[in-house]
Backbone atoms as SQL, in Angstrom:
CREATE TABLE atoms (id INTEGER PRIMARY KEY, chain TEXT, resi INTEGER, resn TEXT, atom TEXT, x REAL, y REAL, z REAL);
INSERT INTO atoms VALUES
  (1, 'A', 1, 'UNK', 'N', 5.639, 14.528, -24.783),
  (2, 'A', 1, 'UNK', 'CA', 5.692, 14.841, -23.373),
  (3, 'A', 1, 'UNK', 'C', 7.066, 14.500, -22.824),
  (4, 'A', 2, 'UNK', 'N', 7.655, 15.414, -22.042),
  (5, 'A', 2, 'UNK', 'CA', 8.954, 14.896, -21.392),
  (6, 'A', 2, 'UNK', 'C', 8.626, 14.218, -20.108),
  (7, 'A', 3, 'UNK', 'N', 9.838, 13.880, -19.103),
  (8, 'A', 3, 'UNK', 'CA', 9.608, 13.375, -18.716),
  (9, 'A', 3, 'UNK', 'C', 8.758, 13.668, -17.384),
  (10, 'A', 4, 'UNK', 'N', 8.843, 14.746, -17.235),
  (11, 'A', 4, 'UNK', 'CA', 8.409, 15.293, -15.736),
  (12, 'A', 4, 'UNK', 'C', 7.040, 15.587, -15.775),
  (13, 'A', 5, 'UNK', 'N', 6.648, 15.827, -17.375),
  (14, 'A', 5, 'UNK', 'CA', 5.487, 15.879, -17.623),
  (15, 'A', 5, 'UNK', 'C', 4.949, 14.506, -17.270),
  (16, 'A', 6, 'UNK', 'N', 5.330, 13.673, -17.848),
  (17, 'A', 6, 'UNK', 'CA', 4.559, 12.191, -17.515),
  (18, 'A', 6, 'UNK', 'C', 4.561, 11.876, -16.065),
  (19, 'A', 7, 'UNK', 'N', 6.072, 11.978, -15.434),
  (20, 'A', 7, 'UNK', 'CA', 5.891, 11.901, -13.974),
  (21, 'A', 7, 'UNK', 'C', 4.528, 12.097, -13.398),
  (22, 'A', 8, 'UNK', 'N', 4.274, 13.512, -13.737),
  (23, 'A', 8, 'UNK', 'CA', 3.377, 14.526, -12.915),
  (24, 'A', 8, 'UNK', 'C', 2.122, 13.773, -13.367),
  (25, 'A', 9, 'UNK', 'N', 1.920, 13.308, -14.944),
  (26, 'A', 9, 'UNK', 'CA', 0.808, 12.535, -15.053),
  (27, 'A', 9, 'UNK', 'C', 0.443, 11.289, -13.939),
  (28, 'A', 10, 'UNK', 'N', 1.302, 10.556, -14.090),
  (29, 'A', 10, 'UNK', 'CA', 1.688, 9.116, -13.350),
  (30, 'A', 10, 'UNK', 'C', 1.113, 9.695, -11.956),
  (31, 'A', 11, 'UNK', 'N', 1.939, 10.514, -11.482),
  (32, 'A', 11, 'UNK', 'CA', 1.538, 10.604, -9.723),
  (33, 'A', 11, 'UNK', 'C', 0.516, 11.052, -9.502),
  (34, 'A', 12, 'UNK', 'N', -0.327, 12.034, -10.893),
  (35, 'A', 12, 'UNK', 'CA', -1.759, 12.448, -10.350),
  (36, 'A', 12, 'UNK', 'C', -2.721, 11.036, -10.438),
  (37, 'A', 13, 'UNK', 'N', -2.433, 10.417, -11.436),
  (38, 'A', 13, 'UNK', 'CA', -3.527, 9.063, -11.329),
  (39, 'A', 13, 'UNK', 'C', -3.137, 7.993, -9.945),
  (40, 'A', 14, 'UNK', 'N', -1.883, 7.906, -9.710),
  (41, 'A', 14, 'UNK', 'CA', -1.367, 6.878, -8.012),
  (42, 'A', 14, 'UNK', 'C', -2.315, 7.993, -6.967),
  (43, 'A', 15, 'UNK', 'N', -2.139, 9.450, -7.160),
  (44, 'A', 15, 'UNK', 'CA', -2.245, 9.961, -5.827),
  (45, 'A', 15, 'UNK', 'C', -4.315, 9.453, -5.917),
  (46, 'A', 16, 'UNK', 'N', -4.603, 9.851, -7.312),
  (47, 'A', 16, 'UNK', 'CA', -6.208, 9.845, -6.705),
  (48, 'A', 16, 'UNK', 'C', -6.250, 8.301, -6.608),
  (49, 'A', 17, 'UNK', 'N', -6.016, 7.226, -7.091),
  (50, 'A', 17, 'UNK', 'CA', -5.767, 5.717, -6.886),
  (51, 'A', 17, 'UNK', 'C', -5.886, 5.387, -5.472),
  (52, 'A', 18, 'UNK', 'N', -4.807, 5.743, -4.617),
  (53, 'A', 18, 'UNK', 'CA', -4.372, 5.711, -3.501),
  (54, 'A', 18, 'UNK', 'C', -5.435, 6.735, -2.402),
  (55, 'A', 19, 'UNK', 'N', -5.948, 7.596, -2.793),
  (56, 'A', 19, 'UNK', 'CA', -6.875, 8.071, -2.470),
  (57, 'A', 19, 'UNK', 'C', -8.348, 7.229, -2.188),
  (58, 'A', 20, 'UNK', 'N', -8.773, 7.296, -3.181),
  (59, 'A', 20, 'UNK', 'CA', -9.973, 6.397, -3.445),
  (60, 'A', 20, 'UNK', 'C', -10.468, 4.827, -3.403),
  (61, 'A', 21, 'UNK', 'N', -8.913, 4.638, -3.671),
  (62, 'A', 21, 'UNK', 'CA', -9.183, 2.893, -3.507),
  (63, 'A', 21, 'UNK', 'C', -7.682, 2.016, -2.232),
  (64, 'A', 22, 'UNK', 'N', -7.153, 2.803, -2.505),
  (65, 'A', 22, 'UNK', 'CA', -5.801, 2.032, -1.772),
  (66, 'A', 22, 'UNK', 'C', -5.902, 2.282, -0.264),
  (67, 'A', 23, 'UNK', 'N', -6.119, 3.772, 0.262),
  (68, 'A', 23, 'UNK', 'CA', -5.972, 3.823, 1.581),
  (69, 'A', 23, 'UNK', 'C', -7.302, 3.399, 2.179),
  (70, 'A', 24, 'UNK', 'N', -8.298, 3.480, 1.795),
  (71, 'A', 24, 'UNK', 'CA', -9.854, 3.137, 2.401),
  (72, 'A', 24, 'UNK', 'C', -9.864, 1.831, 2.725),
  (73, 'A', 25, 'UNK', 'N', -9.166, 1.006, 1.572),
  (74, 'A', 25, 'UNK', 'CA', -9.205, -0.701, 1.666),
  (75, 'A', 25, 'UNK', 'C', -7.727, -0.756, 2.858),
  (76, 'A', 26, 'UNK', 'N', -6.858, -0.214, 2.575),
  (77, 'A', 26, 'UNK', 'CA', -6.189, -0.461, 3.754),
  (78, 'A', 26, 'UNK', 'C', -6.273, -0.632, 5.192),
  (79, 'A', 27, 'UNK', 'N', -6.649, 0.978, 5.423),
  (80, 'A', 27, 'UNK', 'CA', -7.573, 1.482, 6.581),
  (81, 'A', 27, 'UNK', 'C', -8.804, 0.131, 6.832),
  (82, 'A', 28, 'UNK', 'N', -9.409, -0.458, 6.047),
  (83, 'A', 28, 'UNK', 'CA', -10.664, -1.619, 6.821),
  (84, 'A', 28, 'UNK', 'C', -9.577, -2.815, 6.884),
  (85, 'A', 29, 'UNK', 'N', -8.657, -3.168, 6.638),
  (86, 'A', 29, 'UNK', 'CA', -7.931, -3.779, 6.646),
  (87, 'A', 29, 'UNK', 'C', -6.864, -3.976, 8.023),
  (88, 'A', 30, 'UNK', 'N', -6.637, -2.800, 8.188),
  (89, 'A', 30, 'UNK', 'CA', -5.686, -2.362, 9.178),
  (90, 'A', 30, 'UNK', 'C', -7.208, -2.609, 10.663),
  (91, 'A', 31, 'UNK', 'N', -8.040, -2.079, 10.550),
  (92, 'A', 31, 'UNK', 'CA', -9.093, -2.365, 11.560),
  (93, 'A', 31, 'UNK', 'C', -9.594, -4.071, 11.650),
  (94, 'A', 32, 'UNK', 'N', -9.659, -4.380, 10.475),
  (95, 'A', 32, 'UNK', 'CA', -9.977, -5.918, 10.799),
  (96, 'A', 32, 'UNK', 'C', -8.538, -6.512, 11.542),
  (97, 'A', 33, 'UNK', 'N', -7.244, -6.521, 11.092),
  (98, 'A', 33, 'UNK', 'CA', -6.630, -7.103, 11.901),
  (99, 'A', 33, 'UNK', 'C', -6.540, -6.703, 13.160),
  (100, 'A', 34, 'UNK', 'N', -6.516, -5.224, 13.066),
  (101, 'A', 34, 'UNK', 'CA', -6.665, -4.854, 14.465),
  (102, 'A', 34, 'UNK', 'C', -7.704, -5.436, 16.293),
  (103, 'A', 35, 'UNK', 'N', -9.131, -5.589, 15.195),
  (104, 'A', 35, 'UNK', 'CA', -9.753, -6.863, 15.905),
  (105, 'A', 35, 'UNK', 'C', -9.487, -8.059, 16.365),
  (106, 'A', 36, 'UNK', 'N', -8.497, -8.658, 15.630),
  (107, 'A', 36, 'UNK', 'CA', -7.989, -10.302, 15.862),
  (108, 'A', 36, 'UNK', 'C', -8.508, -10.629, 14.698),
  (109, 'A', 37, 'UNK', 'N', -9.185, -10.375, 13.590),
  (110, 'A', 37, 'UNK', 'CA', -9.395, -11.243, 12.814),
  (111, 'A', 37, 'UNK', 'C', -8.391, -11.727, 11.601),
  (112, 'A', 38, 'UNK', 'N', -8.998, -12.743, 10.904),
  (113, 'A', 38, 'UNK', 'CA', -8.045, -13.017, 9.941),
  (114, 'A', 38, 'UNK', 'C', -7.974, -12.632, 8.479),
  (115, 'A', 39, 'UNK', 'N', -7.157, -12.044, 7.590),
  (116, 'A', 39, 'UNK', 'CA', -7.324, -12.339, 6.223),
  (117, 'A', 39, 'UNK', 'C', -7.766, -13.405, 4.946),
  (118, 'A', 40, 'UNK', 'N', -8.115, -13.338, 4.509),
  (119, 'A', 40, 'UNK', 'CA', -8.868, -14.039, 3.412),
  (120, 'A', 40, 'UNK', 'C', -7.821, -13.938, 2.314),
  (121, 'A', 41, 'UNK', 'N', -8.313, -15.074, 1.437),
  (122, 'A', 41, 'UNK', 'CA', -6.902, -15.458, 0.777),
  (123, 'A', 41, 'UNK', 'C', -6.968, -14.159, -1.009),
  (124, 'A', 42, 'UNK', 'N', -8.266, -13.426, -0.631),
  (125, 'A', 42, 'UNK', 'CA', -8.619, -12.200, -1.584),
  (126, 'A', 42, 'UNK', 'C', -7.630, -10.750, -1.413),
  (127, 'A', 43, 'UNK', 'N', -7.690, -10.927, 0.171),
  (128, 'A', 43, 'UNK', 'CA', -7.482, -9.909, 0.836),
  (129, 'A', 43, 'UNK', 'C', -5.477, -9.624, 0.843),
  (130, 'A', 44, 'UNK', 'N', -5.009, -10.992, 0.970),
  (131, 'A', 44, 'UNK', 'CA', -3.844, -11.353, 0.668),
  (132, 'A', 44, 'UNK', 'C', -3.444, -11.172, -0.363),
  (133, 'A', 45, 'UNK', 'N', -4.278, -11.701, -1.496),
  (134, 'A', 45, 'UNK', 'CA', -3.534, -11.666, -2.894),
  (135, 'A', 45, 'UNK', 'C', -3.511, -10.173, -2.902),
  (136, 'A', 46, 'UNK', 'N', -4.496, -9.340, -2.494),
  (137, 'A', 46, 'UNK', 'CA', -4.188, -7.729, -2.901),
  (138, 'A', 46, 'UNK', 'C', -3.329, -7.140, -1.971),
  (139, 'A', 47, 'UNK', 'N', -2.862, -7.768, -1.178),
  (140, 'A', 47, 'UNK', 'CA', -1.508, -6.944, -0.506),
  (141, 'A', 47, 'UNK', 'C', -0.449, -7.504, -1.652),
  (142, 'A', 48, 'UNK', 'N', -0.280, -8.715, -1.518),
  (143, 'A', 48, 'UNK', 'CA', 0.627, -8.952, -2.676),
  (144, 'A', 48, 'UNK', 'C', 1.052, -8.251, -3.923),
  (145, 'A', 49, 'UNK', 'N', -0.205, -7.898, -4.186),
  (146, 'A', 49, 'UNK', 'CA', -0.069, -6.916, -5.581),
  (147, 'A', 49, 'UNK', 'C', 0.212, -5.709, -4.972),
  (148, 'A', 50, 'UNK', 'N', -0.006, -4.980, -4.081),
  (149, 'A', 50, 'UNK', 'CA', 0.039, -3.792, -3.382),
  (150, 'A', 50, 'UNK', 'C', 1.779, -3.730, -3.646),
  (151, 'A', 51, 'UNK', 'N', 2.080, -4.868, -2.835),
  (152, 'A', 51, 'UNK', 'CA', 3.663, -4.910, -2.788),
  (153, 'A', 51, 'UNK', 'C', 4.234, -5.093, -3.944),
  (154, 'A', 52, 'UNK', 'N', 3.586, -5.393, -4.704),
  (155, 'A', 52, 'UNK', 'CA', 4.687, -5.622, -6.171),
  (156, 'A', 52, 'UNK', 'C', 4.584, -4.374, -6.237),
  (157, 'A', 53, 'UNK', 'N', 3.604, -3.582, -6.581),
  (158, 'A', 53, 'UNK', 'CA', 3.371, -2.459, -7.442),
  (159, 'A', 53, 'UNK', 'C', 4.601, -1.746, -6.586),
  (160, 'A', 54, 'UNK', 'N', 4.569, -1.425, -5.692),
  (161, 'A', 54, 'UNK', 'CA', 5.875, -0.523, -4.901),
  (162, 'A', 54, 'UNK', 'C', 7.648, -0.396, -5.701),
  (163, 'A', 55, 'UNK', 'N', 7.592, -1.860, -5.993),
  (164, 'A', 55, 'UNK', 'CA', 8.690, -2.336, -6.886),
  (165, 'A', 55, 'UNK', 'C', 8.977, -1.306, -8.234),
  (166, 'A', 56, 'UNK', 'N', 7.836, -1.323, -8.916),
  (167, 'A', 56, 'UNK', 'CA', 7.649, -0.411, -10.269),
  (168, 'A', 56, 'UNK', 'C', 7.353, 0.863, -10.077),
  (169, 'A', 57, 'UNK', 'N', 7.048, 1.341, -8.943),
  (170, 'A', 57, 'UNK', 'CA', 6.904, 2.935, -8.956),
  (171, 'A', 57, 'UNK', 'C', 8.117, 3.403, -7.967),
  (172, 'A', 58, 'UNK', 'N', 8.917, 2.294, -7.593),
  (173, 'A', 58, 'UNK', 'CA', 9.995, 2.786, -7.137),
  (174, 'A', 58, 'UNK', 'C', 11.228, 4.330, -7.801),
  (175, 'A', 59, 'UNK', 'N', 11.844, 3.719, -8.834),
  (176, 'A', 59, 'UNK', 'CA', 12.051, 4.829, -10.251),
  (177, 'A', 59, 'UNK', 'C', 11.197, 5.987, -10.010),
  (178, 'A', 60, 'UNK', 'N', 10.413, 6.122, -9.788),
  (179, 'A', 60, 'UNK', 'CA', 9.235, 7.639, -9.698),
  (180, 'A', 60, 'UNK', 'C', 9.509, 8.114, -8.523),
  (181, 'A', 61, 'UNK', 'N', 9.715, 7.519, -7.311),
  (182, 'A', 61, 'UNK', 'CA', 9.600, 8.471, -6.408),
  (183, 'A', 61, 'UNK', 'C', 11.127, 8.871, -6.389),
  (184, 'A', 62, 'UNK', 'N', 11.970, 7.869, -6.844),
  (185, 'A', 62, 'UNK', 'CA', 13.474, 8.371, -6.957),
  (186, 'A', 62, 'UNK', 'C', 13.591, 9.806, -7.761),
  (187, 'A', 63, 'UNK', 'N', 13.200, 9.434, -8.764),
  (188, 'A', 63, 'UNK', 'CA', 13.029, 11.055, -9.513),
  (189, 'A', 63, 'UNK', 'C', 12.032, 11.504, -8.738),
  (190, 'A', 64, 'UNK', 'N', 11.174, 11.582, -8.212),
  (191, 'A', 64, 'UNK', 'CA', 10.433, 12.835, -7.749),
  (192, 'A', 64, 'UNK', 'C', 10.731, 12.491, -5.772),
  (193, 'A', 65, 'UNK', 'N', 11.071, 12.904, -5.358),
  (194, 'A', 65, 'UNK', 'CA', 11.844, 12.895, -3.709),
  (195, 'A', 65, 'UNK', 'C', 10.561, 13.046, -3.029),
  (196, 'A', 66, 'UNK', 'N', 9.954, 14.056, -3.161),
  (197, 'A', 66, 'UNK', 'CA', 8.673, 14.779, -2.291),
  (198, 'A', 66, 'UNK', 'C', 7.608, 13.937, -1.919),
  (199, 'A', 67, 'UNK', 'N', 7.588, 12.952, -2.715),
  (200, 'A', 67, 'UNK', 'CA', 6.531, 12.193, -2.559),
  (201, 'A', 67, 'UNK', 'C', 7.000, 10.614, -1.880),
  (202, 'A', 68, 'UNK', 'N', 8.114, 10.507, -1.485),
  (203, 'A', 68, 'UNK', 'CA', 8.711, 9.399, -0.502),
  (204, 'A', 68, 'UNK', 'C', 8.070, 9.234, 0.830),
  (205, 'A', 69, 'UNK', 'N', 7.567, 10.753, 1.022),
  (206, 'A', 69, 'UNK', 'CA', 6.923, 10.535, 2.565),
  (207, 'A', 69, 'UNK', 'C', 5.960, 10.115, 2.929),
  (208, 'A', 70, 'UNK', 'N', 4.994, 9.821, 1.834),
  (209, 'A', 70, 'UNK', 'CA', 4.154, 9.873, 1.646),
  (210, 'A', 70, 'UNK', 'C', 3.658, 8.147, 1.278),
  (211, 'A', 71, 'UNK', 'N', 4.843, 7.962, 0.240),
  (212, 'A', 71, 'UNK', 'CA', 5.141, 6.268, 0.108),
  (213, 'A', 71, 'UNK', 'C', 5.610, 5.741, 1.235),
  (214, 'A', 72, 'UNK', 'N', 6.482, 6.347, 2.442),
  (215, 'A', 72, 'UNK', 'CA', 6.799, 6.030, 3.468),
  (216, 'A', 72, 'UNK', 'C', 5.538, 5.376, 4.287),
  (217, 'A', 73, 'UNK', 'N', 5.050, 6.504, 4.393),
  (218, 'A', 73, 'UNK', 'CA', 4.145, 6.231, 5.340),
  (219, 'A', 73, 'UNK', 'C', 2.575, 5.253, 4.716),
  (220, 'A', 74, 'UNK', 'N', 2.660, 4.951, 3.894),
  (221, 'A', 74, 'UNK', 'CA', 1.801, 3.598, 3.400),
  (222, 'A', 74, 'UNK', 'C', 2.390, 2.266, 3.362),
  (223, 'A', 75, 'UNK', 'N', 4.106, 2.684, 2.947),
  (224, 'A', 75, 'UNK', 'CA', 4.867, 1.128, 3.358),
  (225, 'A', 75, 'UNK', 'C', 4.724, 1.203, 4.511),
  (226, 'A', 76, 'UNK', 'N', 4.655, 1.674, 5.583),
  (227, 'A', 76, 'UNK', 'CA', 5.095, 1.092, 7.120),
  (228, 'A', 76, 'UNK', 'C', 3.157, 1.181, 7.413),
  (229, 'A', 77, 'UNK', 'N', 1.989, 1.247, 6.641),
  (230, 'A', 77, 'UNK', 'CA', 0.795, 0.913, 6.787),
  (231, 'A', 77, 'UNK', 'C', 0.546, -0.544, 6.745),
  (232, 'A', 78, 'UNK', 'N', 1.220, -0.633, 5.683),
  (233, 'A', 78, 'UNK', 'CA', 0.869, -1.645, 5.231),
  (234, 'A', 78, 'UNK', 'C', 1.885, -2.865, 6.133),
  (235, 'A', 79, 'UNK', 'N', 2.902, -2.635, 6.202),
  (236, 'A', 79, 'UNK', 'CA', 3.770, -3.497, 7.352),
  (237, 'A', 79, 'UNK', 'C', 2.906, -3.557, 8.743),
  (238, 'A', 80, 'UNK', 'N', 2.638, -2.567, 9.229),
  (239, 'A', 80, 'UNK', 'CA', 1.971, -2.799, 10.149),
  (240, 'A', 80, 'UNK', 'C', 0.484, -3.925, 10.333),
  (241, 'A', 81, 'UNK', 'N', -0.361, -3.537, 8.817),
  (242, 'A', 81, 'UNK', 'CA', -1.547, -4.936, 8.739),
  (243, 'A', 81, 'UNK', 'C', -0.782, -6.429, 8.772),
  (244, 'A', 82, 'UNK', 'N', 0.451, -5.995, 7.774),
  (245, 'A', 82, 'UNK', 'CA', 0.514, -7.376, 7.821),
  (246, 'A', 82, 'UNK', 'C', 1.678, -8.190, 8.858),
  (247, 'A', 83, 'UNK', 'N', 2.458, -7.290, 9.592),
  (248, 'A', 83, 'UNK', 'CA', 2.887, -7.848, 10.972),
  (249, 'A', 83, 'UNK', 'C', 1.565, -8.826, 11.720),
  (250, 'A', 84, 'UNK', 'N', 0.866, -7.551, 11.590),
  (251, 'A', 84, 'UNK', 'CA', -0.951, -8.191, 12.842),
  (252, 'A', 84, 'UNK', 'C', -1.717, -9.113, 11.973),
  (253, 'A', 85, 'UNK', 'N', -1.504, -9.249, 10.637),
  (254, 'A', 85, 'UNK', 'CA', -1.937, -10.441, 10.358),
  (255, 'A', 85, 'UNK', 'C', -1.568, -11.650, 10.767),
  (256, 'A', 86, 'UNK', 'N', -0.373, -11.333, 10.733),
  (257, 'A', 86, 'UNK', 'CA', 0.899, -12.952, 10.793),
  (258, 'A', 86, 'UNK', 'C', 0.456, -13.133, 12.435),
  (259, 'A', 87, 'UNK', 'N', 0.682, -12.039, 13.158),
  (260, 'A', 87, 'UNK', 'CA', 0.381, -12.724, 14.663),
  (261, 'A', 87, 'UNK', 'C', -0.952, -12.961, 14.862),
  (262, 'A', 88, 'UNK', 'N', -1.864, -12.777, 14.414),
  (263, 'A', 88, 'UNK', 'CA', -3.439, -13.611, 13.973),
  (264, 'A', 88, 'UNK', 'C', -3.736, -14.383, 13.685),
  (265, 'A', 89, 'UNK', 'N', -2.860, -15.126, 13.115),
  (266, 'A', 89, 'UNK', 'CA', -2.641, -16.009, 12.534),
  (267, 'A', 89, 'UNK', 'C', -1.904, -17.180, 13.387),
  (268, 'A', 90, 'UNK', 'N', -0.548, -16.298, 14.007),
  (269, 'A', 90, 'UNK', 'CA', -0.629, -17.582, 14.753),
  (270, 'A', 90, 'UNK', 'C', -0.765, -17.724, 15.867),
  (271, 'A', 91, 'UNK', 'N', -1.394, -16.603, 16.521),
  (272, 'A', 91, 'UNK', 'CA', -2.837, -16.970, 17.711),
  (273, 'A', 91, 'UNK', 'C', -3.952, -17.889, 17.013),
  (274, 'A', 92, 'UNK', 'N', -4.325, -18.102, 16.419),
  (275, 'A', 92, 'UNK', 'CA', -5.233, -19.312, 15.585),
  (276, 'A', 92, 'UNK', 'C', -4.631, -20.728, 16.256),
  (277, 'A', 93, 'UNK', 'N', -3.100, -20.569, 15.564),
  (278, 'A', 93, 'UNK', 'CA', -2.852, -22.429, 15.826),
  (279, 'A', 93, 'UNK', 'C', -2.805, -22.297, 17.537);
């Protein structure tokens, strides 16, 4: 397989990934902080990993451009939960 072939592999398994499991958990995520409530230290560790993973599929969207907007707009999702976490947090103390 070259490489664009694998690309195309790679982004069909992120896109249904991100589909099925990434934006749904986000989305209840993005609504719980939105409430005032707080994160759980479960809920944290999987942003954490959320954010690493960005790191390693970075290279992919460089070669493939089209799909930046798309990563765009889940990094600034995900910035947004966790801005409203942090100030949830410190409305608490």
């Amino acid at each position: 397989m070259n490489e664009n072939n694998d690309d195309a592999a790679l982004i069909q398994v992120l896109v249904h990934r991100l589909e099925t499991l990434r934006l749904p958990a986000a989305l209840d995520l993005k609504a719980k902080v939105d409430r005032g409530e707080l994160l759980n230290d479960i809920e944290i560790e999987a942003l954490e990993e959320i954010l690493g993973d960005v790191d390693q599929i970075k290279p992919l969207l460089d070669r493939n451009p089209k799909w930046q907007p798309l990563a765009s707009r889940m990094a600034s999702l995900y910035s947004a939960i966790t801005t409203k976490a942090l100030e949830n947090e410190q409305n608490k103390s």
